[in-house]
Structures are given as C-alpha cells and as structure tokens.
C-alpha positions as CSV (number, residue, x, y, z in Angstrom):
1,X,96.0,100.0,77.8
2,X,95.5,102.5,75.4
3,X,98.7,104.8,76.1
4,X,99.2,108.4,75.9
5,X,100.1,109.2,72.3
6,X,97.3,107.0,70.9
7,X,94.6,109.4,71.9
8,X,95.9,112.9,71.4
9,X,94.0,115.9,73.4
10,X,91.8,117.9,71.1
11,X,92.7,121.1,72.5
12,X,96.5,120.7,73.1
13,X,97.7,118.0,70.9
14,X,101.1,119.1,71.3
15,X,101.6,118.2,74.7
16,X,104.9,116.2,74.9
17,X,105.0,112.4,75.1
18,X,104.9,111.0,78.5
19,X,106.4,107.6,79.5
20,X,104.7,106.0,82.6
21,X,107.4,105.2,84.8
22,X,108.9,106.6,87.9
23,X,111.7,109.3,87.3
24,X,112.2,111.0,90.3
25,X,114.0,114.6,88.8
26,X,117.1,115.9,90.8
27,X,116.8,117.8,94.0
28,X,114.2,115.1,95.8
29,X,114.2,112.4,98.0
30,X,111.3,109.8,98.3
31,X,109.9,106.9,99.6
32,X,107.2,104.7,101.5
33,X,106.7,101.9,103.8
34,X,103.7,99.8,105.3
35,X,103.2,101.9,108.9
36,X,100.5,99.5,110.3
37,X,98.0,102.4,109.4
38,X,96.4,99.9,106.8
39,X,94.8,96.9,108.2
40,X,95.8,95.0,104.8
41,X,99.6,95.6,105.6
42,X,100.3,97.4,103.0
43,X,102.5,100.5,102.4
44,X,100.6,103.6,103.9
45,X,103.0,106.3,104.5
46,X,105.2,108.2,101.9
47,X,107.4,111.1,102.6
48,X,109.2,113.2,99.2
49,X,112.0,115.5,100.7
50,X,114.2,118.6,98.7
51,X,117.3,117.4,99.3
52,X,119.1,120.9,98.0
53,X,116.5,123.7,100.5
54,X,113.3,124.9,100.0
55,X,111.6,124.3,97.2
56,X,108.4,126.4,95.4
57,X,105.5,124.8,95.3
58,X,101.5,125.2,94.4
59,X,98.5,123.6,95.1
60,X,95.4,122.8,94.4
61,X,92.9,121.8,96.9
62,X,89.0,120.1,97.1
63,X,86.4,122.9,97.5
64,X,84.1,120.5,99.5
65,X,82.9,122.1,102.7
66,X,84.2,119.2,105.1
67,X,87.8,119.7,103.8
68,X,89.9,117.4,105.9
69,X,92.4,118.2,108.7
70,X,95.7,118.1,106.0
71,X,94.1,119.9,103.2
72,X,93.4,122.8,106.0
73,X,96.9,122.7,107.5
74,X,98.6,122.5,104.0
75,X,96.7,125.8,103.4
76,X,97.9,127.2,106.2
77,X,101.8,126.3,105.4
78,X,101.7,127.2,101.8
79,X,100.2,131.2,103.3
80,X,103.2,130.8,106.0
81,X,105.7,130.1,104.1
82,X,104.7,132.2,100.9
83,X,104.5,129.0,98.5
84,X,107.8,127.4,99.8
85,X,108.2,123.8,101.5
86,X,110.9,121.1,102.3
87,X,108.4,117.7,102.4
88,X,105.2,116.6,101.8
89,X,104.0,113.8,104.0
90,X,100.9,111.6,103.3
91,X,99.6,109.2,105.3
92,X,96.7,106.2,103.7
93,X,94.1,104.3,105.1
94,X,92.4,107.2,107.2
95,X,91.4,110.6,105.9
96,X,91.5,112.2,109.0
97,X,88.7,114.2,107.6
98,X,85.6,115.1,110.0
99,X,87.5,114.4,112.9
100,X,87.2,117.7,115.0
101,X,89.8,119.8,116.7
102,X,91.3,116.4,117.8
103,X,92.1,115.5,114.1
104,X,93.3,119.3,113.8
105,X,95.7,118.0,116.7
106,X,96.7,115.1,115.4
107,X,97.6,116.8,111.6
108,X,100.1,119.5,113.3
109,X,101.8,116.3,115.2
110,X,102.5,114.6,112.1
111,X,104.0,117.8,111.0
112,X,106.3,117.7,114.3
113,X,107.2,114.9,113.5
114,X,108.3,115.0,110.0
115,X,109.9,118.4,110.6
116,X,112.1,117.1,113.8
117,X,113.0,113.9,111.7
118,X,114.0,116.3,108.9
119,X,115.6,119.4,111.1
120,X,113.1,121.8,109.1
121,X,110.4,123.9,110.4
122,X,107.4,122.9,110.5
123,X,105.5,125.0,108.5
124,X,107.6,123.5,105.1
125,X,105.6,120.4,105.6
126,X,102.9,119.8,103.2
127,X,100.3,117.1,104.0
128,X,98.5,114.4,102.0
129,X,95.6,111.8,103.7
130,X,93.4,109.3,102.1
131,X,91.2,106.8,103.8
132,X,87.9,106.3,105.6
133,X,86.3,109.2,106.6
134,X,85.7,109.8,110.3
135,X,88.5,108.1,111.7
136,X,91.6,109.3,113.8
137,X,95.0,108.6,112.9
138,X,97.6,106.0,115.0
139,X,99.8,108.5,116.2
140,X,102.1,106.2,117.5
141,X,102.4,103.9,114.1
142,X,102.7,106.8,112.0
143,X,105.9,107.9,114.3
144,X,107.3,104.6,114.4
145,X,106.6,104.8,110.2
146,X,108.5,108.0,109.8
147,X,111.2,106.9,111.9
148,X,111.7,104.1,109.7
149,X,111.2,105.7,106.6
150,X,113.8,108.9,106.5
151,X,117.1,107.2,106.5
152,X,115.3,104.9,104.0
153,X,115.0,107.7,101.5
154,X,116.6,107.8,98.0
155,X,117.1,110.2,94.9
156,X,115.7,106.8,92.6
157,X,112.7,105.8,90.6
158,X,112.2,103.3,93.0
159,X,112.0,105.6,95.7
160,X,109.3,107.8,94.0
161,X,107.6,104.2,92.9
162,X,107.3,103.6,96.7
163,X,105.5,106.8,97.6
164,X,103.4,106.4,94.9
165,X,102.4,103.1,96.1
166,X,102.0,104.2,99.8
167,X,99.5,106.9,98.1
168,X,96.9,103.8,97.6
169,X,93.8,102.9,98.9
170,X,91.6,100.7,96.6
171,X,93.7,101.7,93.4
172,X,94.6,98.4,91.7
173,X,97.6,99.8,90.0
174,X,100.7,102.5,91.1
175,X,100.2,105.5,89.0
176,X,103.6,106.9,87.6
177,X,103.9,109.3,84.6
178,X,107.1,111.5,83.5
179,X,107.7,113.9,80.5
180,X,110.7,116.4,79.8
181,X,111.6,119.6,77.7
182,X,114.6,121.2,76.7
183,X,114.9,124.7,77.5
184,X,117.8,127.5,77.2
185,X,120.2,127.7,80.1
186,X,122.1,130.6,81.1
187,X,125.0,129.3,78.7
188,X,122.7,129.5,75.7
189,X,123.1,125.6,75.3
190,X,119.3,123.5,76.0
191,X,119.2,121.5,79.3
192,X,116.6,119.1,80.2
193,X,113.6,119.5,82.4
194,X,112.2,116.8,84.3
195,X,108.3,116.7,85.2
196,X,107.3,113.8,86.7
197,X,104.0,113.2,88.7
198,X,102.4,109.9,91.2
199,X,98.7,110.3,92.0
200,X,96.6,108.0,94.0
201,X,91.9,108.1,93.5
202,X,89.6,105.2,91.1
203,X,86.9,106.0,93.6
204,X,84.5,109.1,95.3
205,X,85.6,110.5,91.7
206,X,84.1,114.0,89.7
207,X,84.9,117.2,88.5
208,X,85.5,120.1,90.9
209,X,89.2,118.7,91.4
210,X,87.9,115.1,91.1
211,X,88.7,113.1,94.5
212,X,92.6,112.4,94.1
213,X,96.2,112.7,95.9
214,X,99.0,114.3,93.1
215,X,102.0,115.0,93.9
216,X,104.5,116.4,90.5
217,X,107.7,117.6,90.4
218,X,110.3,119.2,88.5
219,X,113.9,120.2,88.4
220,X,113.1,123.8,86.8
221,X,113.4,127.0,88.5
222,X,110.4,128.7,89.0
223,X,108.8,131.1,91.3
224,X,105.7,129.9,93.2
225,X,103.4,132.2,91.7
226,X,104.3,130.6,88.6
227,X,103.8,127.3,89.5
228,X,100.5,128.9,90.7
229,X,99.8,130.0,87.2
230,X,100.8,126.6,85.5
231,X,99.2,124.1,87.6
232,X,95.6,125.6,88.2
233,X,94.5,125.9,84.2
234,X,96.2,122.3,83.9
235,X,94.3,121.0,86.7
236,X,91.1,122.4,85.1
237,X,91.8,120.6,81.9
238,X,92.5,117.5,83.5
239,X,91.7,116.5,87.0
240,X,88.5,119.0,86.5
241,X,87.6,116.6,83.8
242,X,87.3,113.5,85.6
243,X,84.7,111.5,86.6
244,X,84.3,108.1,87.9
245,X,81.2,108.1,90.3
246,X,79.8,111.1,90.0
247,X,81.2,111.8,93.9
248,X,83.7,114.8,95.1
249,X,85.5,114.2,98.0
250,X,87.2,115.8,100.9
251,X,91.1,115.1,100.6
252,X,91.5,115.8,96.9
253,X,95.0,118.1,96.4
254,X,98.0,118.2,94.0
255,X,101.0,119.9,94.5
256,X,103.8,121.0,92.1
257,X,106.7,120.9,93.1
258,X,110.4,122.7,91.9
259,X,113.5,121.7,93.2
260,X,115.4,124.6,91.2
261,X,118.3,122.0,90.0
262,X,118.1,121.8,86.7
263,X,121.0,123.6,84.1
264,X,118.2,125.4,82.7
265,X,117.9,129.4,83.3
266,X,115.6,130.6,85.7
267,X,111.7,130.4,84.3
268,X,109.9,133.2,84.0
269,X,106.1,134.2,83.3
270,X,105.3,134.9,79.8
271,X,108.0,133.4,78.1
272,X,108.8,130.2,75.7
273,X,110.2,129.0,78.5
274,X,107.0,128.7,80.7
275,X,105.0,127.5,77.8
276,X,106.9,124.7,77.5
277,X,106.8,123.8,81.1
278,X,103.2,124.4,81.2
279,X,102.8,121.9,78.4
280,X,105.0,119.3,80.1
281,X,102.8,119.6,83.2
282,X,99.5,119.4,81.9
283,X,100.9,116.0,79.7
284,X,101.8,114.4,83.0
285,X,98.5,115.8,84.9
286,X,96.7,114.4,81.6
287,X,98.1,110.7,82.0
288,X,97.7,110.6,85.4
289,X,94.0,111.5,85.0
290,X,93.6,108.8,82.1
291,X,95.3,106.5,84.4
292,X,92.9,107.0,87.6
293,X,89.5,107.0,85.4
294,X,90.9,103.7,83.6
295,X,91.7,101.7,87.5
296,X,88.1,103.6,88.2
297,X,86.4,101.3,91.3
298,X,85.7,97.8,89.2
299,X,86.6,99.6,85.7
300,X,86.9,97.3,82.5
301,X,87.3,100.6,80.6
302,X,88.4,104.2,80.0
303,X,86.4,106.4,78.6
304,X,87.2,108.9,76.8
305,X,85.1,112.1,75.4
306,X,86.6,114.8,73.1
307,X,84.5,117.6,72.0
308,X,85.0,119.7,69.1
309,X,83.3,122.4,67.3
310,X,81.9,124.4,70.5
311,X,81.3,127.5,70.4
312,X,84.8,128.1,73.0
313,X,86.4,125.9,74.9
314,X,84.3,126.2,78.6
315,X,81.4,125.0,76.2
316,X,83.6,121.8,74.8
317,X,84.5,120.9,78.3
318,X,80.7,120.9,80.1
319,X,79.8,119.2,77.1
320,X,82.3,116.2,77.4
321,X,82.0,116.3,81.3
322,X,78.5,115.8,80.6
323,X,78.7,112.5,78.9
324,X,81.2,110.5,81.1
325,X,79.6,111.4,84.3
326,X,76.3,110.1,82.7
327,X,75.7,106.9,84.7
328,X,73.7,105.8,81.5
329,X,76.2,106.8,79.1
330,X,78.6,104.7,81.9
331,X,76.5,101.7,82.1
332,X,75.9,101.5,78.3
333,X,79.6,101.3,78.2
334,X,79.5,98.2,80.4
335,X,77.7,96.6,78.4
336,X,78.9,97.8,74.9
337,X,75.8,99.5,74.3
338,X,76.0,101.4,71.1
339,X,73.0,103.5,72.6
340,X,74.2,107.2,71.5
341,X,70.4,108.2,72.7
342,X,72.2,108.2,76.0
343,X,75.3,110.3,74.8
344,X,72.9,112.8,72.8
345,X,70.5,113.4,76.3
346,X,73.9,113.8,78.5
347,X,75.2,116.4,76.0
348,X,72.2,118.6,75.9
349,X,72.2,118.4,80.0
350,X,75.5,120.3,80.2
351,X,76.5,122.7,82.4
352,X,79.5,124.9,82.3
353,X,81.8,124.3,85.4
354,X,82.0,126.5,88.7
355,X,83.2,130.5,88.3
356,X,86.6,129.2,89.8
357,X,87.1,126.3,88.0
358,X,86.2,129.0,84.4
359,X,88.4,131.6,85.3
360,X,91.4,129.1,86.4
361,X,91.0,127.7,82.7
362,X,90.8,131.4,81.0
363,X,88.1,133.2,81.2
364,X,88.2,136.7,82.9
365,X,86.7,136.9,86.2
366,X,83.3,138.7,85.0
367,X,83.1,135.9,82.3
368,X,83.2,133.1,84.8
369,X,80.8,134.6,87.1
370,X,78.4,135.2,84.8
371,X,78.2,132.0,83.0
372,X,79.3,129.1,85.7
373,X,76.4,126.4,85.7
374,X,74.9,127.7,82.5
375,X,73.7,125.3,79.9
376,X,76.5,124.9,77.2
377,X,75.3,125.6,73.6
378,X,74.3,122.7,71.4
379,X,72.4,122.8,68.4
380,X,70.9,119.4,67.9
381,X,70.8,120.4,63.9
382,X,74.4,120.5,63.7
383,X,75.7,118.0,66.4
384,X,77.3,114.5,65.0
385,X,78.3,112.0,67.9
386,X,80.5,109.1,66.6
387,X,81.2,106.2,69.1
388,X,84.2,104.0,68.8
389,X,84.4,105.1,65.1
390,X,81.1,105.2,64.0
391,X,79.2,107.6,63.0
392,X,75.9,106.9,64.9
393,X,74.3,110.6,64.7
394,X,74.4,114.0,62.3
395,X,72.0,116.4,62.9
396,X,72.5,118.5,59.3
397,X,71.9,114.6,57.2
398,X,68.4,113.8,59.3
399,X,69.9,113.0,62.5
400,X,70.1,109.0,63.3
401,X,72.3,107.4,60.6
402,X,72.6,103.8,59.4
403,X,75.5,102.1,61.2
404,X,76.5,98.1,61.7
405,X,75.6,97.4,65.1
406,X,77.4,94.6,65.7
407,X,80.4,95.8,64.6
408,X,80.1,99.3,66.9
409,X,79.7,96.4,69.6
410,X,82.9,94.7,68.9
411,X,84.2,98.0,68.7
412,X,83.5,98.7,72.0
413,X,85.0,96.1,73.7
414,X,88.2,97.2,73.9
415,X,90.7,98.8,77.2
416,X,89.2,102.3,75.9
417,X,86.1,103.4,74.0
418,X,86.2,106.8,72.6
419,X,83.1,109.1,72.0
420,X,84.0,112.1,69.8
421,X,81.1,115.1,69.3
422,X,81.1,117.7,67.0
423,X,79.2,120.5,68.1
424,X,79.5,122.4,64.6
425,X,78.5,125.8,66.3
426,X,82.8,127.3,66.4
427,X,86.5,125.9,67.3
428,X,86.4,125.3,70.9
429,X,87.9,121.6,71.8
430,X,87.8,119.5,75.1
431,X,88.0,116.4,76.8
432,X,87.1,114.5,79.4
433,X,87.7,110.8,81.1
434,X,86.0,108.8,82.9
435,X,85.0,104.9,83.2
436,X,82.2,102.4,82.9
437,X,80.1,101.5,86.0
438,X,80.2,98.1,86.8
439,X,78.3,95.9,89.4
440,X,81.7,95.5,90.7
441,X,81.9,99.4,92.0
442,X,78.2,98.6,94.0
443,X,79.7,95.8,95.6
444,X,82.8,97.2,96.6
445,X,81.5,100.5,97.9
446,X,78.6,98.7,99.7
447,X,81.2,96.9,101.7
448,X,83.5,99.8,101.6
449,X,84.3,100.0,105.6
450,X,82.8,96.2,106.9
C-alpha cells in the first residue's frame, strides 16, 4: 500500500510522518472483546478509559437528520460535562439508530453500565455504535461484554489494537495510525506528544463527515475548546474529503481525546505549540482517511485527487471531492480506464461544501453562508488533468494531448492511482480520497442484512 509519505498533502505537506501502528499514549486504558452482539463472533465491544481523571475531549458528529441513539446522548454528555469525559464505549454490529425512545433507553443503560463498572458518572461516558440500522441492542450481552472487558484493560498497543478491531463491521483490515511532536515543557527542555487515532467505515461513505467511527488521542494538555478548534478544520480536510459510495450515514463521529500526561507545558490557543499539535492531528486524521477509502466495500484501489491552482482552498477541495465521488471517474478506475473525459465532467460539476463544513475549514461565517453549494471556479482554458503521471489534458496547449495509452493503463494498475488537476486560476490546494467501485461493493451491499 501506498504509505503516508509517498503522497504528500498539497496543502499541508508538512504534516509529520505517521507510522501505522497502535501506540496507545499515556493516561489511557483500552481494549475489546467479541460480546455475542456480532453474529460472526467476532470482537464487537471496545471501551478506552483515562486512567489519570477526566480527560478534554471534542467531537465531531454526522449531520444526518436520523442521527442515532449514541451520537444524540454523546451530545448531550459532552454539553453536561463542558467537553470533559472518562470513557468512550462503542458497541458493533447494530447502530441502534432509528430505534425510538426504546433505543434512547437502551443507549443511557449502556452508559450505566460502563459508568458503575468504572465508578464514574455517567455523563463522562461517550458512545460509539456501528451496525444495521433499525435494530435494538442485546442488553444483556453487552453487560456480560463490559463485565468481561474492564479488568481486561491495558495501557498497550495491543490493547488500543483491540478496540480498534472491535470498531469493525465489514472493514477488512484494523485501522491504526500514530504521529508525535516535540514541544517545550515547563523546564524549557522538548518532551514528546503522542497522537494516535483507530477508526472503523469502507462503506455508507461521503463527505459531510463521511460515515466512520474515530476515536484519537493524545497525551498533551489542552483545554476542550482547543481540541474543538483543532479537530473540526482537520476533520474538514480529511474525513470531509472522503468518499466511497457516495452515501452519509447516521453514526459517523470522532472524538479527540487528552489525557493531560505528557512533560510538555500546558497548550494554549495561538501558539507554536498548538500548531504543531494541530498538524500531528490532521496527519493521523489524514491516514486514517486514506486507510478507510483504500479497504472501501470491495476496493482494489485508493484513489487519490489533489487539486492545485484554485482560486482558494474551499474551491480546490469541491473540485477534488468532485472527482472521487464520480461513480464514472470510480468505475473508470476499476477498470484502468484512462478516460480523463470522466475526470474533466466531475470537475466542472463541483460544488463547494455545506456553510458548516466552509467555516470549520476557514472561512468567516458570512463567507460560508454565502458560497456553500456554489459551483467552484474552473476555467476549462487553463485546467491540466494528469492521471497516474500523464499528462492527458491542458486547456492553454489545445486541450486533449497525445499520451501512450497503454502505458497510462499499466500505470493504473497499481494499490493507488493518483489524479492531480491544476486549475491555473490562483494558489489554493486540496485533496481528496476515495476508491474504485467494484461489482464486489453491489454484491456485498445487496446482501448486506440476508
């Protein structure tokens, strides 16, 4: 697989190198086990603990209207508690979304249940679901899980590998990414920060926070609000820009995480200090995106868009988001399709992103409202597409240009094809990932719950 530092992001290229493995950073506690919630057998229920007190966290939740039962409670929690927590607890193989007040009911007893297990209140819970839609959760399984699970829990990778791999539904892999920093302690010497993230989605995929479980965490001290202030812009650069089937769901949410045990000082907003932490979340929010469009529902390949020469960055982003959702673009992939005709119509259908999803990335609040769902500006006079390396299109030298066919075909078949477009029209950069669409993905979501 193509890995992080081959294909640097156009608009951040200095994001730290990540290393996908499971580092679980100090002041947490993790774990899984198979509960019985999952038919299959296999792990379905993860809990991550602060071992030190409470820890800050953020979030950042799916906008679809039939949000489910633990996206609406975790709300709830995160306003209680004013962005503090001691667990978050997911549960996979049933959503528990469109399940009624009785779904409601059974939500706020898994939150009694971690929280007496625990000896916290139950309002520092945080709650994750994944799974068919419309279904209630086993109570009693996901008790007799818990009960299994605390003393089980360990300050290891292999404890944070285990949650990550309870996170699963049809994922094919474990998703695991980890980057670090040095930053100044209160000694004046540079400690290490640990980010590390697990994420769960290859299916119901798109922008709008793309249909997905995170959960990353750090050592650093921070406040919520800064978390707040770090995790929504990265989100829109990442998750926001993934696509596998053109299909949002109603569990997506990530949460960041602090357990406040790191050497380093105290972070603040505005500083060096924040910047790098920033940069060290988005790196890890980037992989993990790249990893979930790559294990995409019956995925042979990433794919990869990155925009340049937009008139700003909003633009560079609709623009990319454009092309991988395009199930042409997608299917041409499959097949290893050289057909930029399909790239060139996706990219003159753009659209910038919702108001919310604009203003988390930058843009001032009267700026987003006025120019969510616009068409993004392209000049086909000036636009060149390249595809896997070659140049296939430039609209200042006549448009189409000459290229070897069979060689852009070859070039395609490869763990990852990249599309790169320059716009020509100013410096605004993005990206965006997604994967091909396979016969595979029909069959699989045809059969999805029979």
């Amino acid at each position: 697989m193509t890995t992080e530092r081959d294909v640097r992001s156009p608009a951040h290229p200095a994001l730290p190198e990540v290393e996908r493995r499971a580092h679980i950073p100090a002041g947490f506690l993790a774990g899984g086990l198979a509960a019985g919630i999952k038919a299959s057998g296999r792990p379905d229920v993860a809990l991550i603990v602060a071992s030190n007190g409470p820890m800050a966290a953020a979030a950042v939740f799916t906008p679809n209207t039939f949000a489910a039962a633990p996206v609406r409670l975790s709300r709830a929690n995160l306003v209680a508690s004013s962005g503090w927590a001691r667990a978050v607890v997911s549960t996979s193989g049933c959503a528990n979304a469109a399940t009624g007040p009785a779904g409601d009911a059974d939500q706020v007893r898994v939150g009694e249940l971690v929280a007496g297990a625990l000896g916290i209140d139950e309002s520092e819970v945080l709650h994750l679901s994944t799974g068919v839609i419309g279904t209630r959760l086993p109570l009693d399984k996901v008790a007799a899980g818990l009960g299994a699970l605390v003393p089980e829990l360990a300050a290891t990778g292999s404890g944070l590998e285990a949650a990550a791999d309870a996170l699963r539904t049809t994922d094919s892999t474990t998703k695991v990414a980890t980057a670090s920093v040095a930053l100044p302690g209160t000694d004046g010497a540079l400690h290490e920060v640990h980010v590390s993230g697990i994420a769960k989605g290859v299916g119901m995929i798109h922008p709008q926070m793309a249909t997905m479980l995170s959960v990353v965490l750090t050592d650093a001290t921070a406040a919520p609000e800064l978390l707040a202030a770090i995790l929504r812009p990265a989100a829109a650069r990442t998750w926001d820009q993934l696509s596998v089937d053109g299909d949002t769901s109603t569990n997506d949410t990530v949460f960041l995480l602090a357990s406040g045990t790191s050497l380093a000082a105290p972070i603040v907003a505005d500083t060096a200090s924040a910047a790098a932490l920033a940069r060290a979340v988005e790196a890890v929010a980037r992989d993990l995106a790249r990893q979930q469009a790559a294990d995409g529902e019956g995925a042979t390949c990433l794919l990869t868009c990155q925009v340049t020469g937009a008139t700003d960055d909003a633009d560079a982003r609709a623009v990319a988001r454009a092309v991988i959702s395009s199930s042409l673009v997608k299917a041409a992939a499959h097949g290893k399709d050289p057909n930029w005709g399909r790239i060139a119509g996706a990219a003159g259908n753009a659209r910038l992103a919702d108001a919310a999803v604009l203003e988390a990335a930058g843009l001032t609040s009267a700026d987003a409202a006025a120019r969510a769902g616009t068409p993004a500006a392209l000049d086909p006079d000036r636009l060149r597409i390249a595809i896997a390396g070659h140049l296939v299109f430039d609209g200042a030298s006549g448009g189409p240009q000459p290229f070897d066919r069979a060689a852009a075909r070859l070039a395609l078949d490869a763990p990852e094809i990249v599309i790169r477009l320059d716009l020509g029209l100013g410096a605004g950069s993005g990206e965006a990932f997604g994967c091909d669409l396979t016969e595979a993905y029909v069959r699989e979501n045809s059969e999805y719950t029979t």
